[in-house]
C-alpha positions as CSV (number, residue, x, y, z in Angstrom):
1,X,24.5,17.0,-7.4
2,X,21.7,19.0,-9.1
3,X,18.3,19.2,-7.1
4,X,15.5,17.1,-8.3
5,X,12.0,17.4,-8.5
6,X,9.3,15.1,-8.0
7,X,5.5,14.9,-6.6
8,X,4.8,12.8,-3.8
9,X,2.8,11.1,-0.8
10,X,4.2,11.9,2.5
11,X,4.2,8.2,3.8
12,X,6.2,8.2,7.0
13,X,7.7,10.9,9.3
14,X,10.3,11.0,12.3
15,X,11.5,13.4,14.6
16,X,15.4,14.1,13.9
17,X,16.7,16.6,16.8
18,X,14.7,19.9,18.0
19,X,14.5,21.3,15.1
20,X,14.8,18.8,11.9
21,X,13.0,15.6,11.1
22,X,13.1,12.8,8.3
23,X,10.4,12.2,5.9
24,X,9.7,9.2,4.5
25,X,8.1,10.3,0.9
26,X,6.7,7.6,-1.8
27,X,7.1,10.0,-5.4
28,X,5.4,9.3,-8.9
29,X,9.2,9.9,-10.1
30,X,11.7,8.3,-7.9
31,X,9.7,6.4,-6.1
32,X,10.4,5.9,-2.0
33,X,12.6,8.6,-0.7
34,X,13.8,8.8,2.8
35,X,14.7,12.2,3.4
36,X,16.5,15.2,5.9
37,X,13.8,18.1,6.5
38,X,16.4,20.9,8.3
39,X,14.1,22.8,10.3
40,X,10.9,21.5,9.5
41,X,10.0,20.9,13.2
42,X,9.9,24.8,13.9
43,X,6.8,26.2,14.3
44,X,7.5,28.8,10.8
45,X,8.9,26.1,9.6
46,X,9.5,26.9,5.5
47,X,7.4,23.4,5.1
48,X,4.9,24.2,6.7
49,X,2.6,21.7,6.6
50,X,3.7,20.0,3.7
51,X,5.1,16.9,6.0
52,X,1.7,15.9,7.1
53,X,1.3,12.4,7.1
54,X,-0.4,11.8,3.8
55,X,-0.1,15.0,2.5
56,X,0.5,14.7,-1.2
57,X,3.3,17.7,-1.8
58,X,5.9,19.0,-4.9
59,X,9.4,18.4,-3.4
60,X,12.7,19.7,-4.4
61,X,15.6,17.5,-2.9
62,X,19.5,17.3,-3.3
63,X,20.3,13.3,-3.4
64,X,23.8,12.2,-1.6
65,X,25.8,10.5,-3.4
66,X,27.4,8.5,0.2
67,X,24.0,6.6,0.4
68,X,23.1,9.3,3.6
69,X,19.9,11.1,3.7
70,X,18.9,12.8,1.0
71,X,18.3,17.1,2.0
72,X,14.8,18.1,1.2
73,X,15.1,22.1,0.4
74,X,11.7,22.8,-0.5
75,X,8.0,20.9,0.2
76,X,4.8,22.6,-1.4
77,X,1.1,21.4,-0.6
78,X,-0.5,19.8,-3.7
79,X,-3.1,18.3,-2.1
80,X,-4.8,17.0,1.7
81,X,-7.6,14.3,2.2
82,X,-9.5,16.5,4.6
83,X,-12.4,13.5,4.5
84,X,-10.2,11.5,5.9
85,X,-10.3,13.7,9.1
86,X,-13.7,13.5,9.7
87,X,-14.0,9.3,8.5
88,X,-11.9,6.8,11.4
89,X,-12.3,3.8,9.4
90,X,-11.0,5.9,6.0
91,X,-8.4,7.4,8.1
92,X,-7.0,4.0,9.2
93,X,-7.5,2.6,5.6
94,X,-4.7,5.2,4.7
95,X,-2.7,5.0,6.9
96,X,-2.2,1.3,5.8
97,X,-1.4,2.4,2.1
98,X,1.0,4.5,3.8
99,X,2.6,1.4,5.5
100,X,2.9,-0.9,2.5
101,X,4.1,2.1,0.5
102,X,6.9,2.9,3.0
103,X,7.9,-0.3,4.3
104,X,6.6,-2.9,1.3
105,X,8.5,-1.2,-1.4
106,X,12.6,-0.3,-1.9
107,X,13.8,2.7,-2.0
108,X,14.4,4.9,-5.9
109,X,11.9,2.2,-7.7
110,X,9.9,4.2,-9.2
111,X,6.4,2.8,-9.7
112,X,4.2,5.3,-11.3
113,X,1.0,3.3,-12.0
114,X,1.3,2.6,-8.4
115,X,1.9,6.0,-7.1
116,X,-1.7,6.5,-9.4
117,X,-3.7,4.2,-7.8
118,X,-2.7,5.0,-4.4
119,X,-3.5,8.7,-4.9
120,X,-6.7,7.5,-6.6
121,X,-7.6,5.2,-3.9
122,X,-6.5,8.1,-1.0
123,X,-8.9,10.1,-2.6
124,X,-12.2,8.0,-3.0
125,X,-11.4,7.0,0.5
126,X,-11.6,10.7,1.4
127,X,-15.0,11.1,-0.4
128,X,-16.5,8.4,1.2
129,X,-15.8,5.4,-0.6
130,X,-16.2,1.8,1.1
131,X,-12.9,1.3,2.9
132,X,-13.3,-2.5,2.9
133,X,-13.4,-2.3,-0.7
134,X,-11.4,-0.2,-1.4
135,X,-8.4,-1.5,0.4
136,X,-8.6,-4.7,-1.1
137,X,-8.5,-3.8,-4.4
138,X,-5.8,-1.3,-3.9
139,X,-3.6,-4.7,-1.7
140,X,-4.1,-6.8,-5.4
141,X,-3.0,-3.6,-7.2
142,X,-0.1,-3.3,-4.7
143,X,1.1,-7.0,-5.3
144,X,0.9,-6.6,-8.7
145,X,2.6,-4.1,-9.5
146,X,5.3,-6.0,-7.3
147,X,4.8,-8.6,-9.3
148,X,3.8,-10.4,-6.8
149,X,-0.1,-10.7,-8.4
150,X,-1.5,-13.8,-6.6
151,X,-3.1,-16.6,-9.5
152,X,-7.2,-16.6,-8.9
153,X,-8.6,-17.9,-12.5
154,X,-6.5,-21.7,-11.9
155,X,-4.4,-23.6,-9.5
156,X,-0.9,-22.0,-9.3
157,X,0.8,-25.2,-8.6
158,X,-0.9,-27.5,-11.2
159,X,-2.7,-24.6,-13.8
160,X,-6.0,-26.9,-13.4
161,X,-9.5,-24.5,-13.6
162,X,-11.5,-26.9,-12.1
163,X,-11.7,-25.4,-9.0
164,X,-15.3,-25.9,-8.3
165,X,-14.6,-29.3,-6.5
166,X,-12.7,-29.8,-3.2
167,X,-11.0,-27.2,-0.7
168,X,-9.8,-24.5,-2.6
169,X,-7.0,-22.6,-0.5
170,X,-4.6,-19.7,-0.6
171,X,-0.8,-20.2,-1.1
172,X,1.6,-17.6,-1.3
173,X,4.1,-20.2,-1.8
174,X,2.8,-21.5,-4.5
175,X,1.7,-18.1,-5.8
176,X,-2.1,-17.8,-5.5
177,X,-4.8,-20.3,-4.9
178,X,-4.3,-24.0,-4.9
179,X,-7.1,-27.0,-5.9
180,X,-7.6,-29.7,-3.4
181,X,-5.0,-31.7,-4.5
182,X,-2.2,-29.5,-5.0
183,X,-3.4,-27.8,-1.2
184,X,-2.0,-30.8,0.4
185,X,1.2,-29.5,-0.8
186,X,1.6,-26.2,0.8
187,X,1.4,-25.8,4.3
188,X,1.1,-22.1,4.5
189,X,-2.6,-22.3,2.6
190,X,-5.4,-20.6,4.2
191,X,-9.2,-21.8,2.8
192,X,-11.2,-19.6,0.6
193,X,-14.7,-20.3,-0.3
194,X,-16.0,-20.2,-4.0
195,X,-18.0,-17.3,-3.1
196,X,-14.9,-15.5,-1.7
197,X,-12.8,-16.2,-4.6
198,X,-15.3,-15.0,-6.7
199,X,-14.8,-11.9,-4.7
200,X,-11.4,-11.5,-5.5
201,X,-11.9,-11.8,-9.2
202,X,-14.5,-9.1,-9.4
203,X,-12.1,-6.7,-7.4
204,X,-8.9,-7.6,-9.8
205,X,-11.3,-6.7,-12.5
206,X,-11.7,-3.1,-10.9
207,X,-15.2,-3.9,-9.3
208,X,-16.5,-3.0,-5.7
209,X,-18.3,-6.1,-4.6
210,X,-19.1,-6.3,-0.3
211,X,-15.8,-7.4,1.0
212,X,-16.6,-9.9,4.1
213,X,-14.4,-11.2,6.6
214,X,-13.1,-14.2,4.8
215,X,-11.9,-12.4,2.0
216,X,-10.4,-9.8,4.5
217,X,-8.7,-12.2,6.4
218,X,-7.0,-14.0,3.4
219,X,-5.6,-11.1,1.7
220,X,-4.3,-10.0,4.9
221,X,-2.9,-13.4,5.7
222,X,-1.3,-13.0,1.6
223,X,0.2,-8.9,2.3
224,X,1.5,-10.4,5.7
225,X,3.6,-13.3,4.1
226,X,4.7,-11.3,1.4
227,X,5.7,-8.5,3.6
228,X,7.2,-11.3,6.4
229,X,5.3,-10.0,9.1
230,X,1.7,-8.7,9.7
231,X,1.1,-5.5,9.1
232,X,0.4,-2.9,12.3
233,X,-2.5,-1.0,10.6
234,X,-4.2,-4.2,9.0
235,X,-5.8,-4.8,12.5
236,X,-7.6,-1.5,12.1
237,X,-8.8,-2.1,8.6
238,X,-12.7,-2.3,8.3
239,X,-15.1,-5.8,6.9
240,X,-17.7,-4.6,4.9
C-alpha cells in the first residue's frame, strides 16, 4: 500500500523488543493510529525524539491491510510543549487529553476539530493557562465531538427549563442534567448546584469561569461513565 502522511499528537508509547517500540499517535487526518516504530528505541534512533509523549510530529506510515500494526517509516518534530516541563499541574492536565484521546476514541476516525482543540488546549496549558479550566472545557469539547454533548439548558429526560426549583442532577443515562422530578428516575445522577451548572454553560460557550470542586467532580463522574471506568490521570487533574 502507498505510504500516508498525516500530522499528529504522540498520545501513548510502549516498548516493543530492544530495539522497536509502538506508538500510539491521535492524527488531524486519520485520526488514532497505533503504530510499529523499528528502531526507534536506539539511542540514534532515525526518530529521534519525535515519539515523545505529546510531542506533536509529521509522520509518514505504511498501513497493513491484515489489521496488524501499522510501520511508521519516518517521524519529524513539529512542535513540544516545553511549559509543560516546568508546570506539574499542566503536565498532568495533558497527559489526561492524552488518555481520552488514546483510549476514549476508535481507531482511523478522524476528528479534525478535535485534533484542533486539543493542540489548542496543549498549548495554552503550556503557556500557563488555568489547568482546571482548561480541562473542563476541553472534556465538554471531547464529548461533543463524540456526540456524546451532555444537555445543560433543560431536563434531558422531560425537555422542562425550569430548573431553578428542586435537586438538579447529572445523568449520563439520561444524557445530561435531570429536574427534580425526572432525578428520581435515574439512579446513576450525581447533584449539581445552580451555581455549578451555571459553570458548565459558561465553559460550553468557550468561557474560563473558576472551576471548583463540584463542577470537577461531576464532569469527572460524566467522562468516567462514558468511558466505563474512571480515568487514571483524572485523580491528578487540578480544582481551581
Amino acid at each position: 500500500m502507498p505510504a500516508e502522511k498525516a500530522t499528529g499528537i504522540v498520545v501513548r508509547t510502549t516498548d516493543w523488543s530492544e530495539t522497536s517500540r509502538i506508538a500510539t499517535i491521535w492524527t488531524r487526518e486519520l485520526g488514532k493510529v497505533s503504530v510499529l516504530a523499528k528502531g526507534g528505541r536506539r539511542l540514534k534512533s532515525n526518530f529521534e525524539v519525535a515519539l515523545d509523549l505529546l510531542t506533536v510530529c509529521g509522520i509518514v506510515l505504511l498501513r497493513k491491510s491484515s489489521g496488524g500494526l501499522d510501520l511508521l517509516t519516518e517521524a519529524q518534530v513539529v512542535e513540544r510543549f516545553a511549559g509543560l516541563r516546568t508546570n506539574l499541574p499542566a503536565l498532568y492536565a495533558g497527559y489526561y487529553i492524552a488518555e481520552l484521546l488514546g483510549e476514549g476514541t476508535q481507531d482511523y476516525d478522524p476528528h479534525p476539530k478535535l485534533f484542533d482543540s486539543s493542540l489548542d488546549t496543549l498549548r495554552k496549558l503550556s503557556a500557563g493557562g488555568d489547568p482546571s479550566a482548561l480541562v473542563a472545557g476541553y472534556e465538554l469539547e471531547w464529548l461533543a465531538e463524540l456526540g456524546l454533548k451532555p444537555i445543560l439548558d433543560r431536563c434531558a429526560h422531560c425537555g422542562t427549563q425550569r430548573l431553578d426549583t428542586g435537586m438538579i442532577a447529572m445523568s449520563p443515562m439520561a444524557g445530561g442534567v435531570v429536574c427534580g422530578p425526572c432525578g428520581k428516575e435515574f439512579n446513576d445522577r450525581r447533584t449539581v448546584s445552580m451555581d455549578g451548572l451555571v459553570c458548565l454553560n459558561e465553559l460550553v460557550m468557550g468561557e474560563h469561569p473558576a472551576v471548583g470542586r463540584e463542577v470537577r467532580e461531576v464532569l469527572g463522574f460524566y467522562i468516567s461513565s462514558v468511558l466505563g471506568r474512571r480515568p487514571r490521570m483524572l485523580n491528578f487533574i487540578a480544582v481551581g
